[in-house]
C-alpha positions as CSV (number, residue, x, y, z in Angstrom):
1,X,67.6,36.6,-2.2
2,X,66.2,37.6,-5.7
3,X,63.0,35.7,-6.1
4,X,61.9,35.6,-10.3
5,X,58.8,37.7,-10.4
6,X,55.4,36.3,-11.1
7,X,52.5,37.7,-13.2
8,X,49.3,36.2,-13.0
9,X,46.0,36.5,-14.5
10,X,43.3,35.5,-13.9
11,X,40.5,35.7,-16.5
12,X,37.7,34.6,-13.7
13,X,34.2,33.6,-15.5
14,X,34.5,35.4,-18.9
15,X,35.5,35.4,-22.4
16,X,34.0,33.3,-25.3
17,X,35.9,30.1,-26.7
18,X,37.4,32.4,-29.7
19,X,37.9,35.3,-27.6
20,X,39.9,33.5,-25.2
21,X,41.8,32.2,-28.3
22,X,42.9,35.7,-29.7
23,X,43.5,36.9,-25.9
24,X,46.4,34.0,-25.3
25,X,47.4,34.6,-28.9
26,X,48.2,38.1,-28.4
27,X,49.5,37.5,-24.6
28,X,52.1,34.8,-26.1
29,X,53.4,36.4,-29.5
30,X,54.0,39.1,-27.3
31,X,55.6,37.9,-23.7
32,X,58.9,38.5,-24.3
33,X,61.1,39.4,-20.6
34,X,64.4,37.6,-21.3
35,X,63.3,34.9,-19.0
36,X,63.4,37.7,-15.8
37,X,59.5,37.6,-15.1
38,X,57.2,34.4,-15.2
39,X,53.8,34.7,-16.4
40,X,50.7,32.4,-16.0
41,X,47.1,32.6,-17.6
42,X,44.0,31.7,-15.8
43,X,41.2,30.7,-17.9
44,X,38.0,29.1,-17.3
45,X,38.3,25.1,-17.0
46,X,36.5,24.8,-20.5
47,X,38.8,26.7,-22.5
48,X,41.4,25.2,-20.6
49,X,42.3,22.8,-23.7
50,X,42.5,25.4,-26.5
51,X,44.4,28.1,-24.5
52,X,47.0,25.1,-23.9
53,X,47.1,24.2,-27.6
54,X,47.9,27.9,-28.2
55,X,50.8,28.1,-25.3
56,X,52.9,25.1,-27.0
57,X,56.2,26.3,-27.5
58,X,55.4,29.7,-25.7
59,X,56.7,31.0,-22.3
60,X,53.9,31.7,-20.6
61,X,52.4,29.3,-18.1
62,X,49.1,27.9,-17.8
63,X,46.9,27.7,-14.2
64,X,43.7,27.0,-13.5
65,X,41.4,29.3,-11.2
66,X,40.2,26.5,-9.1
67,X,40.8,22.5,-8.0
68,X,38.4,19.7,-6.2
69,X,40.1,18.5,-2.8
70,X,38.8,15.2,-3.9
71,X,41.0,12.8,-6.2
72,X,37.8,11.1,-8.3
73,X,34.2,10.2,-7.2
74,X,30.9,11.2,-7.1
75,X,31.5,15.3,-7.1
76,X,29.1,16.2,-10.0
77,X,31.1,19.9,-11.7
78,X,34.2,19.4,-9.6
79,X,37.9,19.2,-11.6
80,X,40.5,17.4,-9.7
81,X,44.3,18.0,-9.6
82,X,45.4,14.8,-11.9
83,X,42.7,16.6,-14.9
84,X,44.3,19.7,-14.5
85,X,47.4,18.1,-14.6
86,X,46.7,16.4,-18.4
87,X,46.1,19.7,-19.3
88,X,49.6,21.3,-18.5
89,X,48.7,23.1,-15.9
90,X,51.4,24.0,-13.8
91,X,49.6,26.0,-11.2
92,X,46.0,26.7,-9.2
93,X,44.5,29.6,-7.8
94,X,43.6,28.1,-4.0
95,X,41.1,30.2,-2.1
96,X,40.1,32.8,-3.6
97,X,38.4,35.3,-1.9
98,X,35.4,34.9,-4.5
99,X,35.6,31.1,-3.6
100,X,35.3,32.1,-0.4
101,X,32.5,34.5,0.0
102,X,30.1,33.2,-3.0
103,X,30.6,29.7,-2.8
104,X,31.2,29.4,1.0
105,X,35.1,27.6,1.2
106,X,36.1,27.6,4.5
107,X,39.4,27.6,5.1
108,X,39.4,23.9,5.9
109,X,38.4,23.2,3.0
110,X,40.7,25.6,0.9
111,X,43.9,23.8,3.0
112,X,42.6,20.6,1.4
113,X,42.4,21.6,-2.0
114,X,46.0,22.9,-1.3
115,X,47.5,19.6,-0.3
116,X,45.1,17.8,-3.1
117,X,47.1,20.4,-5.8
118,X,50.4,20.1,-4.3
119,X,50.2,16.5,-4.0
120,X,49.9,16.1,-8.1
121,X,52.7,18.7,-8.8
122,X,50.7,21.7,-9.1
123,X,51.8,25.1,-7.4
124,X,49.1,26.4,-5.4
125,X,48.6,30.1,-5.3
126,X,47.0,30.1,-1.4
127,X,44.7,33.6,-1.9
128,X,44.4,35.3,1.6
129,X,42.8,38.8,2.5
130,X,40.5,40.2,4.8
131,X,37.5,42.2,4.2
132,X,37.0,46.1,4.8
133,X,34.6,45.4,7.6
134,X,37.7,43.2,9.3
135,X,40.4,45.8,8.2
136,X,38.3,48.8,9.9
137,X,38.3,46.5,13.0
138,X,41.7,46.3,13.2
139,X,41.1,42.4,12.8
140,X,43.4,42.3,8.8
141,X,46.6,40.7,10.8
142,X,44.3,38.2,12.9
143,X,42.4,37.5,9.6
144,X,45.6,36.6,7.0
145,X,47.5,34.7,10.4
146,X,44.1,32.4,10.6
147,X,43.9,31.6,6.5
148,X,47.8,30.6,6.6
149,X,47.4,29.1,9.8
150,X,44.4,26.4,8.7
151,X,46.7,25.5,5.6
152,X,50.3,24.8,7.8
153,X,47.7,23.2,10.0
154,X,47.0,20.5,7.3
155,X,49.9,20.6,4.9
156,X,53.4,21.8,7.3
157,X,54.8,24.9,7.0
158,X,57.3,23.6,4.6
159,X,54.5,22.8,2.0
160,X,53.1,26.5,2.2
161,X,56.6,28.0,1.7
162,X,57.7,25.8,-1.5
163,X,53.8,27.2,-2.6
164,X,52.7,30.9,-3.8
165,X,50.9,33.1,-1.6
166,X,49.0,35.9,-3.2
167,X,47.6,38.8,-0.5
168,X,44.0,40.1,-2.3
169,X,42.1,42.8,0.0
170,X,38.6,41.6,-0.7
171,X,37.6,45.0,-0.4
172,X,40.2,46.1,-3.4
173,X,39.1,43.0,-5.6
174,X,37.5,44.3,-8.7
175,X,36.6,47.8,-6.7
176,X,39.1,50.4,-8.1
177,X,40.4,50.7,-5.1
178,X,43.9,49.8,-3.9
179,X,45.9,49.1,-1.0
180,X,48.6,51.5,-1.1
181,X,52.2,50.3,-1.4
182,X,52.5,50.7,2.3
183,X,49.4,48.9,2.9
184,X,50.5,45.8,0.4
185,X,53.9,45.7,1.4
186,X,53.2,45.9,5.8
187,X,50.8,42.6,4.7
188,X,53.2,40.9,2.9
189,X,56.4,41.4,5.1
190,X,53.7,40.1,7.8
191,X,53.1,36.6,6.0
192,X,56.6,36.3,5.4
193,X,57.7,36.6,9.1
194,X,55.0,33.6,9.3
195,X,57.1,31.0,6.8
196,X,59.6,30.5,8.2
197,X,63.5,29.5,7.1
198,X,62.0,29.2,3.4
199,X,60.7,32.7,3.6
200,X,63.3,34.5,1.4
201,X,62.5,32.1,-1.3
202,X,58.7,32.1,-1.2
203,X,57.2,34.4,-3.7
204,X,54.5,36.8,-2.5
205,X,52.4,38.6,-4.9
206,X,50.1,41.5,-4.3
207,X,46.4,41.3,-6.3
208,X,43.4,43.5,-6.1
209,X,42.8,46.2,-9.4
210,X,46.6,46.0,-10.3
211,X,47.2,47.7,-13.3
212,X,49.6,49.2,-15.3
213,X,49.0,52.2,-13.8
214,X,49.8,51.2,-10.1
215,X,52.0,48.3,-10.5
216,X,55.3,50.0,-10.6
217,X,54.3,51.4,-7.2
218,X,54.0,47.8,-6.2
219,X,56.7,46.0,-7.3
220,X,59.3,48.5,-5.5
221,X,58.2,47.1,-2.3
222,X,60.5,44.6,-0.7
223,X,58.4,41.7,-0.4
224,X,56.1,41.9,-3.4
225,X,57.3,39.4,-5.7
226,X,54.4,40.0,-8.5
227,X,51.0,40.3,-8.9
228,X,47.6,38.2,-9.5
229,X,46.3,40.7,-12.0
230,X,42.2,40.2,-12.5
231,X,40.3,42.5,-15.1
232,X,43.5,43.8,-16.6
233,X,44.7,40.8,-17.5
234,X,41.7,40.4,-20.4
235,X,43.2,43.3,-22.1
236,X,46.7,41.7,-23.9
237,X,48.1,45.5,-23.8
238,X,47.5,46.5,-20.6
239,X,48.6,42.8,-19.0
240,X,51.6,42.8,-21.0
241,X,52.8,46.2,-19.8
242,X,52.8,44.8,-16.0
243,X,54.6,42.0,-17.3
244,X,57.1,44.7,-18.5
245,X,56.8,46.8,-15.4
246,X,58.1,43.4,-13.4
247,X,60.9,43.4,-15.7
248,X,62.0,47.0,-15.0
């Protein structure tokens, strides 16, 4: 099955309201893939207004890097699904390994923000990975079966194969280093053995340090549908050559 490929980026916690501006200016006068490749842009939640205003007309999608599990209430700096919703976004990164490890999300608690996402028409991007200390104990198979596991748990195995899964290495976020493309790919053939009849049609996507330099090496593997591209994606140039690199 041929499965569109996805390019994400996330902008994580930087960028000024004018900077954020020019970056989607530049990443939208310039996405241009024939309608092969998908790409979505991650800002922060405050300049999630003005990066929309800029997408209008644009192909390029909008996500958000984060969602409450609650619906309303008294949850003082949360966002729920149904605001992110009013501002077009279409997608939500869901357990992020930074999520995860600074802010303490269990994966409980990452399977409800799933279902709270899915439920208002967002497409959760479910972040797994394991750290260096778990892949060195030959624990990075029990670690990624346990994440999926908590959201199927919760949501049905259906719901996590109509979602995006993206496989970050914690120990490759942000570091330089990369899994190889043997590495990425044995991962991600691995979760899609987990999904199910819906696997073929589920799209996988590889992040940690992508880059221009490295993604072609990525995308020939089998199962890796596209990336969830972090510091590369606040350079216009170097995100829109991945976005090329999917095309090719």
């Amino acid at each position: 099955m041929i499965r569109r490929p996805l390019i994400v980026g996330n902008w994580k916690m930087n960028g000024s309201r004018s900077s954020s501006i020019e970056l989607v200016g530049d990443v939208a006068n310039n996405f241009s893939t024939g309608g092969h490749v998908e790409c979505v842009v991650c800002p922060p939640d405050v300049f999630l207004a003005d990066v929309a205003a800029v997408l209008v007309g644009s192909d390029v999608g909008l996500g958000a890097q984060n969602v409450s599990q609650y619906e309303k209430g008294a949850y003082t700096g949360d966002v729920s699904a149904s605001m992110l919703v009013e501002f077009t976004c279409a997608y939500v990164l869901v357990g992020h390994s930074e999520r995860r490890a600074c802010f303490g999300e269990t994966s409980s608690q990452v399977a409800e923000k799933f279902v709270a996402a899915q439920g208002k028409g967002l497409t959760p991007i479910l972040c797994v990975g394991e750290t260096l200390a778990e892949r060195k104990a030959e624990r990075a198979f029990e670690v990624i079966a346990e994440q999926l596991d908590a959201v199927v748990e919760v949501a049905g195995l259906n719901a996590l194969s109509s979602a995006v899964v993206a496989y970050e290495p914690v120990w490759a976020i942000g570091t330089g280093e990369v899994a190889s493309p043997a590495q990425a790919q044995e991962m991600l053939a691995f979760i899609r053995g987990r999904l199910g009849e819906k696997a073929d049609a589920t799209r996988l996507l590889y992040g940690g340090s992508v880059s221009a330099e490295n993604a072609a090496q990525l995308f020939e593997q089998q199962d890796i549908d596209g990336a969830l591209v972090g510091g590369a994606s606040l350079q216009a140039e170097q995100f829109m050559a991945i976005c090329q690199i999917a095309e090719t």
